[in-house]
N, C-alpha and C positions, 0 to 999 in steps of 0.2 A: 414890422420890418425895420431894418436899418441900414444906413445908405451913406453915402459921399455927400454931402449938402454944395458941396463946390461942382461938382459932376453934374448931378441929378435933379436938377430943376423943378423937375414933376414927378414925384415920390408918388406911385399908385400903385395897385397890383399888378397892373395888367406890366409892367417892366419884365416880371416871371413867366408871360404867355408868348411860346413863341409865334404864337397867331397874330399878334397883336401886331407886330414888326412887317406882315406880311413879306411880300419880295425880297426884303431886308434882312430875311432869317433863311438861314442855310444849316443842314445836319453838321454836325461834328463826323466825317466820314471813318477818325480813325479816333478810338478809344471812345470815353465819357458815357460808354454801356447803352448806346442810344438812347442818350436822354440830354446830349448838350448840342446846342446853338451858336452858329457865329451869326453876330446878328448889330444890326448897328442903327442910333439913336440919336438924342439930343446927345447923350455923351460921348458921342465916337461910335467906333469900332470895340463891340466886346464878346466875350464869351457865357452863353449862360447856361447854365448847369444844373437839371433837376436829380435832387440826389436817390441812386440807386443802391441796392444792397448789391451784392455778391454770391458766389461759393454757395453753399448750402440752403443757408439762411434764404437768402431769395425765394426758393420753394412756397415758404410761408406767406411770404411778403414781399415784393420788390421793393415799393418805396415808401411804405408805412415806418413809423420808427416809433418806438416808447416813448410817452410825455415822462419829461423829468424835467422842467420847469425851464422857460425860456432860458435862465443863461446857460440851460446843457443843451440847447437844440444845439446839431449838426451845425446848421447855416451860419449861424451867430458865430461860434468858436471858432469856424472857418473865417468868417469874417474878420474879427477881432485878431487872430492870428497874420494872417496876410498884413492888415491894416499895419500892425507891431514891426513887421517886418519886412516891410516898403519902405517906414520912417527909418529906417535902419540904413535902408538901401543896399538890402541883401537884393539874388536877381527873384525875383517871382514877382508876378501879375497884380496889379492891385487891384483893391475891390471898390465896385461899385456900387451893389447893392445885394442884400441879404433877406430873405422872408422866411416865413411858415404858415401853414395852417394848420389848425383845430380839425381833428377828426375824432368826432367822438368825444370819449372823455381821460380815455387814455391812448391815444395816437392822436401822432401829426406827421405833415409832408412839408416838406421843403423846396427850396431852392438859392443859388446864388448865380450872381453880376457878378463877372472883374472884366479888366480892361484887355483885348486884345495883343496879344505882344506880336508886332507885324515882322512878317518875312524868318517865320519862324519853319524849322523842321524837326521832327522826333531823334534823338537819338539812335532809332531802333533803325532808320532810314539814312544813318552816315557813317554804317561800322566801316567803309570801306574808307572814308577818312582820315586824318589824323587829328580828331575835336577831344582825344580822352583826356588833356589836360585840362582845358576849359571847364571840363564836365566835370573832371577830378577836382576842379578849383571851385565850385558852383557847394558842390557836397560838403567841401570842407568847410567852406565860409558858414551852412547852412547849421554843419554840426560846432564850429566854433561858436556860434549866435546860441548855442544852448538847444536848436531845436530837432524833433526826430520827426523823422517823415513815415506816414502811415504805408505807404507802398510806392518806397521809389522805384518803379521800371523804366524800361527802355521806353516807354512815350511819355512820362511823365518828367526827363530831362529833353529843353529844345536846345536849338542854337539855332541864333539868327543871322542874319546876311553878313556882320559884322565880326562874325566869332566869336558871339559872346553866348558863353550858356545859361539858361533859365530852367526852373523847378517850377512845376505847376503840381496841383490839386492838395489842398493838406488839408483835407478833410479828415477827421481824426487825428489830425496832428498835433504834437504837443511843444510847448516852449517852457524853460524853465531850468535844464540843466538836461543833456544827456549822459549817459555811462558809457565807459568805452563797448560795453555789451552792447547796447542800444545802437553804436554808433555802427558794431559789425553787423549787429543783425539788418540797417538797411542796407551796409554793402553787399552783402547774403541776398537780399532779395534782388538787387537790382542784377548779379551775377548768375542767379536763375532765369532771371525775363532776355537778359541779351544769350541766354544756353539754349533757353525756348525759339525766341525770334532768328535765331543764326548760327546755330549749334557750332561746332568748331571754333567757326570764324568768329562768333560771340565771345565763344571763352579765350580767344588770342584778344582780342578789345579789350575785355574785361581786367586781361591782365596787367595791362599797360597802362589802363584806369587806375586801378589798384593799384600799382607802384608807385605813378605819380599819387593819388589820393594820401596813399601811407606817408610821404615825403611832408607832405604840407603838412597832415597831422602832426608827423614827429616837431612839429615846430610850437605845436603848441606848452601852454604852461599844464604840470603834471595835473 
């Protein structure tokens, strides 16, 4: 595992079990494939996260993943990413602790820690709002920073009490330069999730998303 040393006091497994928290651990009601936790510790209030496959794949395996040597697990890259992009002080969650286990000789399971971001709500629950700048500014800032998000949707942009919007889960997600391909294909997706969540009404949001999001862009250097 790898962890917060300023946070996390008591570095042990059991940080990964939401049994362990008792009372203190609550379902994640909406998204995180039931398999995330709000749950709270020596470190605060946090979110934790057992990772899930998806689509297809799931059939085989929910939460089993190919060993390709600790620094490609899931948890870690997630980790190490978040961590890169906190110091930054882009908006997303920071992490508080990362594991895996050995299953076998070629699989492992995972999970991650980050820090709760309080008085937060989904995107997918404020179309009726005016939050699509905020969220148009969260994206850009995210793809200015070089990096591309595995599956921006509508639950995985919040805003919290304040107006400010945040980017959760970048599991699979990468840092290091995006292409402006990369940068529409997460527009692309997140333009499907709020078509799905709110059909009409989604794609009038999404529009207004997208004109601001374009603006900011256009400011950047070629």
């Amino acid at each position: 595992m790898c962890y917060d040393a300023a946070r996390i006091l008591a570095a042990a497994p059991e940080l990964f079990d939401p049994a362990h928290y008792g009372a203190h651990a609550s379902p994640v009601q909406v998204g995180g494939r039931q398999a995330a936790w709000f749950v709270d510790g020596g470190f605060g209030h946090g979110v934790l996260r057992h990772y899930r496959r998806g689509g297809m794949v799931a059939r085989l395996s929910r939460q089993r993943y190919v060993w390709l040597g600790e620094a490609r697990t899931r948890c870690f890259m997630e980790f190490q990413l978040l961590e890169s992009l906190s110091a930054q002080g882009l908006p997303v969650p920071a992490p508080l602790a990362a594991g895996y286990w050995r299953i076998g000789r070629l699989g492992y399971e995972a999970a991650i820690l980050v820090a709760r971001l309080p008085g937060v709500r989904p995107l997918a629950s404020l179309l009726d709002q005016p939050v699509w700048d905020v969220a148009a500014d969260a994206i850009a800032r995210m793809h200015q920073a070089g990096v591309w998000h595995a599956d921006l949707n509508a639950y995985n942009i919040l805003v919290d009490e304040r107006g400010k919007a945040w980017i959760i889960d970048f599991d699979r997600g990468r840092q290091g330069g995006v292409s402006r391909a990369g940068m529409r294909r997460n527009v692309e997706r997140l333009r499907r999730s709020l078509e799905k969540v709110a059909g009409p009404a989604g794609l009038a949001f999404f529009e207004k998303l997208n004109r601001s999001y374009r603006e900011r862009i256009a400011r950047m250097p070629a």
